[in-house]
C-alpha positions in Angstrom: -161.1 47.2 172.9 -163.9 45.7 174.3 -165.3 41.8 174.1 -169.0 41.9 172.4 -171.8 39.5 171.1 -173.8 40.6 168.9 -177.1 38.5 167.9 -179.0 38.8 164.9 -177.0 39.2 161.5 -179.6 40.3 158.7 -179.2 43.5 157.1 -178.6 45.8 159.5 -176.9 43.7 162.0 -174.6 41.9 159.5 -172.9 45.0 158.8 -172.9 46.7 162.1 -170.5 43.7 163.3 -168.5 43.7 160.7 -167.9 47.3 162.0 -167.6 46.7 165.8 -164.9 43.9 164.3 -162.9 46.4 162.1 -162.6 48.9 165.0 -160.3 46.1 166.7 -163.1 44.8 169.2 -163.5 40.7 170.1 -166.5 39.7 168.3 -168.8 36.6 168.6 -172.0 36.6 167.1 -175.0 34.6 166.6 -177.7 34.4 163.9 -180.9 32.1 163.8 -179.9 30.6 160.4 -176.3 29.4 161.6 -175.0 29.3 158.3 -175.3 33.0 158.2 -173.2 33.7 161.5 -170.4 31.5 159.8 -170.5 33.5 157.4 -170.0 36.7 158.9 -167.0 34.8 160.9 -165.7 33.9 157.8 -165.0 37.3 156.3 -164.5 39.3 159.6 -163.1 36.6 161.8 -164.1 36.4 165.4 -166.4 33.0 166.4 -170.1 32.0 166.0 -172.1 30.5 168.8 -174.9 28.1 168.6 -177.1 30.4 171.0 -177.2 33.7 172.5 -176.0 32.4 175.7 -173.0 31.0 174.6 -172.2 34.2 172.4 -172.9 36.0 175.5 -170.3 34.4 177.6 -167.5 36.6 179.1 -168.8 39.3 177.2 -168.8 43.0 178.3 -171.2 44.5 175.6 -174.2 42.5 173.8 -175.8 44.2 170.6 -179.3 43.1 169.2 -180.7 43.5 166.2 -183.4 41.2 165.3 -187.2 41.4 164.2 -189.9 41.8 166.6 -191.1 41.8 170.3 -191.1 38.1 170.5 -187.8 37.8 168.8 -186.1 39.9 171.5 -187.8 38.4 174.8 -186.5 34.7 173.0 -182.9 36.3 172.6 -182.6 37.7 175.9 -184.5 35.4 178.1 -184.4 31.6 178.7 -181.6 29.1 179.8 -179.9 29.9 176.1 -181.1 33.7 175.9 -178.3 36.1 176.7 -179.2 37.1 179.9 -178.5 33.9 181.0 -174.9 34.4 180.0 -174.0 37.7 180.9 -172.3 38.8 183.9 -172.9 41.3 186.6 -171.8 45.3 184.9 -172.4 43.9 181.4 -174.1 46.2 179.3 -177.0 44.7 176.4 -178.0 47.1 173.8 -180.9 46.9 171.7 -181.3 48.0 168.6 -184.4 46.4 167.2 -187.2 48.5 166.8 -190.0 47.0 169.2 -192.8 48.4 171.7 -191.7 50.7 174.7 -193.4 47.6 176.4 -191.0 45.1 175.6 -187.9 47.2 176.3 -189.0 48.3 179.9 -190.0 44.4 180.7 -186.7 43.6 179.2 -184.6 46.5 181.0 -186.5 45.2 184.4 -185.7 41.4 184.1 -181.9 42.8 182.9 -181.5 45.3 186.5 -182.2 41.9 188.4 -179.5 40.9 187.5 -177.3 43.9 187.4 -177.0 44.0 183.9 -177.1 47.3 181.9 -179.9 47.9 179.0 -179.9 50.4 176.6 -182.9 50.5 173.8 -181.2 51.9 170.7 -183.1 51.4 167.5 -181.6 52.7 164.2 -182.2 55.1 161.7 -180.7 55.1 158.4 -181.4 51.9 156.6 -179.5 49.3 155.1 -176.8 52.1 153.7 -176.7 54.1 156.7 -175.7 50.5 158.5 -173.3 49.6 155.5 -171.4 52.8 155.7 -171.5 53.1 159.2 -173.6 56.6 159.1 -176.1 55.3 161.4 -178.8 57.5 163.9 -179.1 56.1 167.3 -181.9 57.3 169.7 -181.3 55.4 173.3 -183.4 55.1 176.2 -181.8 53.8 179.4 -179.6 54.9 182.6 -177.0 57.7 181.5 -174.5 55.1 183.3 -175.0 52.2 180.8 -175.7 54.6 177.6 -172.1 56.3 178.5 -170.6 52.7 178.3 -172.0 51.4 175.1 -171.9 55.5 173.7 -167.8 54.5 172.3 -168.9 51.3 170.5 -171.9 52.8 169.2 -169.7 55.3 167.0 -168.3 52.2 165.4 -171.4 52.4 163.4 -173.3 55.9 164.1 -172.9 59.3 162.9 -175.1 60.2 165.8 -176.3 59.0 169.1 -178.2 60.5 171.9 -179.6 59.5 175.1 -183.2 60.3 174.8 -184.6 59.6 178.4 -185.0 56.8 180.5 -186.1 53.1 179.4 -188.2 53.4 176.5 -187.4 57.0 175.2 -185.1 55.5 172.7 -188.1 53.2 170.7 -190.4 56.3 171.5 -188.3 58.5 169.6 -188.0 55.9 166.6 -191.5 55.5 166.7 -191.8 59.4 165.9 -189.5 58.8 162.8 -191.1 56.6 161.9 -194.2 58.7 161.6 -192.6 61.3 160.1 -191.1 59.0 157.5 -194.6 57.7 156.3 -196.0 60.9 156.1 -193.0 62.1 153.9 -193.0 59.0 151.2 -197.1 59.7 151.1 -196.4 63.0 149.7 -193.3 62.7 148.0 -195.4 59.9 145.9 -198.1 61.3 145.5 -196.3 64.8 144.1 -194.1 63.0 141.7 -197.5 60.5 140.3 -198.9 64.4 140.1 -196.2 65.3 137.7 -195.9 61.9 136.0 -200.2 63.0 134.8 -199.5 66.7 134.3 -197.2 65.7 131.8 -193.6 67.2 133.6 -190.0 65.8 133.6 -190.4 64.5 137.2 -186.2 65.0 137.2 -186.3 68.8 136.3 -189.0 69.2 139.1 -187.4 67.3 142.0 -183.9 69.4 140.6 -186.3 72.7 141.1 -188.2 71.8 144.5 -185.3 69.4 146.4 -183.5 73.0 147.6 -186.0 74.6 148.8 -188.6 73.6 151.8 -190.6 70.4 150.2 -186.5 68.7 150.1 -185.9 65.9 152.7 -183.6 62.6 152.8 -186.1 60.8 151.0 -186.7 63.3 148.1 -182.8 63.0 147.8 -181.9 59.7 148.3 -185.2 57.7 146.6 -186.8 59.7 143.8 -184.2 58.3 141.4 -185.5 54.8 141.8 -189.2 55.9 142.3 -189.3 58.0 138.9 -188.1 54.4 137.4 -190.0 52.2 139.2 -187.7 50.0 141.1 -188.2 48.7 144.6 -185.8 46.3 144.8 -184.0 47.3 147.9 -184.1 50.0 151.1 -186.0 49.4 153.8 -189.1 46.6 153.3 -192.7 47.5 153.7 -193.6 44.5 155.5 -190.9 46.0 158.6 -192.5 49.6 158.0 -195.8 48.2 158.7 -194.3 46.0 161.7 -193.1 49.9 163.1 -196.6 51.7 161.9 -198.4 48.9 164.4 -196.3 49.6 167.4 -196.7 53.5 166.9 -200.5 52.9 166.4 -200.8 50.7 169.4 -199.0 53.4 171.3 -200.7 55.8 170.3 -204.0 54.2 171.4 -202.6 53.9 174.6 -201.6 57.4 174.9 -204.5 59.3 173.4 -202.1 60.6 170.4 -204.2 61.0 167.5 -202.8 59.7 163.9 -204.7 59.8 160.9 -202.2 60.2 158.4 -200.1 57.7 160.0 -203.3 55.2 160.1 -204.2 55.9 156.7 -200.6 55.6 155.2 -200.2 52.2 156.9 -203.6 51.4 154.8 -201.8 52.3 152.0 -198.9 50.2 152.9 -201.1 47.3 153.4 -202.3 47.4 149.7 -198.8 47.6 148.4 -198.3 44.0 150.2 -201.4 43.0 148.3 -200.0 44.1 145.1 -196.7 41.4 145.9 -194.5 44.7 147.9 -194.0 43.0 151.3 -190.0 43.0 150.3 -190.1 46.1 148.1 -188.8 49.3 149.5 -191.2 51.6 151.7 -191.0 54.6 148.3 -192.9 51.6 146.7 -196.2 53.8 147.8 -195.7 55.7 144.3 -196.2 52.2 142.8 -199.7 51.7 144.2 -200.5 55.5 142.8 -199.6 54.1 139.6 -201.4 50.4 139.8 -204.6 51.3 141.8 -204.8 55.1 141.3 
């Protein structure tokens, strides 16, 4: 059993403690809104520490999962970022989904101080995290991935090395353009049956076994065909991913219409009030704006 921080407990990272604590490892955590950190402690045990330092202290694995480019450099760096408090052959994973950039600025400042990074964002959702059926693309040295690898599986039902620093968000950057692609169409064929005037049920029973099925067909057009958004993973975070795949992608002379487009898309469903709604709420701007 190993001893681990892990920093940031919303609703991904809340849950993939709770796991790393229920497979028997030492567990301190940290969380912006301290109240939420004591309560994690509360039902899983372990501590919470005021910073990402202190939760860092003496430990030989520190998970991230927290919000954005700038949230990561202010967790890892500083007198109270974790770096500060980690010690030679410690490994830091990240799984946030932010810019190749920030991972291989992070993974540089980290090797000065001989301290292993792995970029790891997540696939899967708030569910996947819950239930511990998470996918886990990494970028980093095979050395540190083969460390973190057996406390990944307290939460994964998959993880693979990918490449070197910054193959791991690269990767989830090409989920994530797959994803938006997918809900585009799966909304827009359901809002297609809604008109024609066919039980949108019977038709996703018909079409869901053959080639137009996929995860989101299976596990979303329930809640699509009635109209509830009300949890899964929030369009205001899919457009934070669309960005850093477009910005990429700029870099890299990739070309992306769909993706561009569907992230226009997304932006009216944040003026129709959807920042918080689930990323299937696309259907619901086929319905409002047509």
């Amino acid at each position: 059993m190993a001893r681990v921080a892990f920093l940031g407990l919303g609703v991904m990272g809340f849950p993939m403690a709770g796991h790393l604590a229920a497979a028997g490892h030492e567990v301190a955590v940290y969380n912006r809104t301290a109240a939420k950190a004591e309560d994690w402690v509360a039902r899983h045990g372990g501590r919470a520490a005021p910073t990402p330092a202190e939760a860092a202290l003496g430990a030989e694995f520190v998970m991230a999962c927290v919000g954005n480019d700038d949230d990561l450099r202010a967790v890892c760096t500083g007198e109270s970022g974790a770096f500060a408090g980690m010690e030679a052959g410690a490994v830091f994973v990240d799984h946030t989904t932010v810019s190749a950039m920030v991972t291989k600025e992070m993974a540089a400042l980290a090797e000065t101080r001989d301290i292993g990074f792995v970029d790891a964002p997540v696939s899967g959702g708030q569910a996947g995290a819950e239930g511990g059926q998470l996918v886990i693309m990494c970028g980093g040295s095979e050395a540190a991935y083969g460390k973190a690898e057996p406390l990944m599986a307290a939460y994964a039902k998959l993880s693979r090395l990918m490449g070197a620093s910054g193959a791991g968000q690269l990767t989830k950057m090409v989920n994530q353009i797959c994803i938006a692609g997918l809900v585009q169409g799966l909304s827009e064929g359901l809002h297609f049956a809604e008109k024609a005037g066919l039980d949108g049920r019977a038709v996703v029973e018909v079409i869901g076994g053959g080639a137009a099925g996929s995860w989101q067909m299976t596990n979303r057009c329930q809640t699509m065909l009635e109209d509830e958004f009300d949890h899964g993973f929030a369009v205001d975070w899919m457009r934070k991913d669309l960005a850093i795949c477009l910005a990429t992608a700029e870099r890299t002379g990739a070309s992306l219409p769909v993706t561009a487009l569907v992230d226009q898309f997304y932006k009216d469903v944040q003026n129709l009030g959807g920042g918080r709604w689930d990323t299937s709420s696309l259907i619901r701007r086929l319905r409002t704006m047509g």
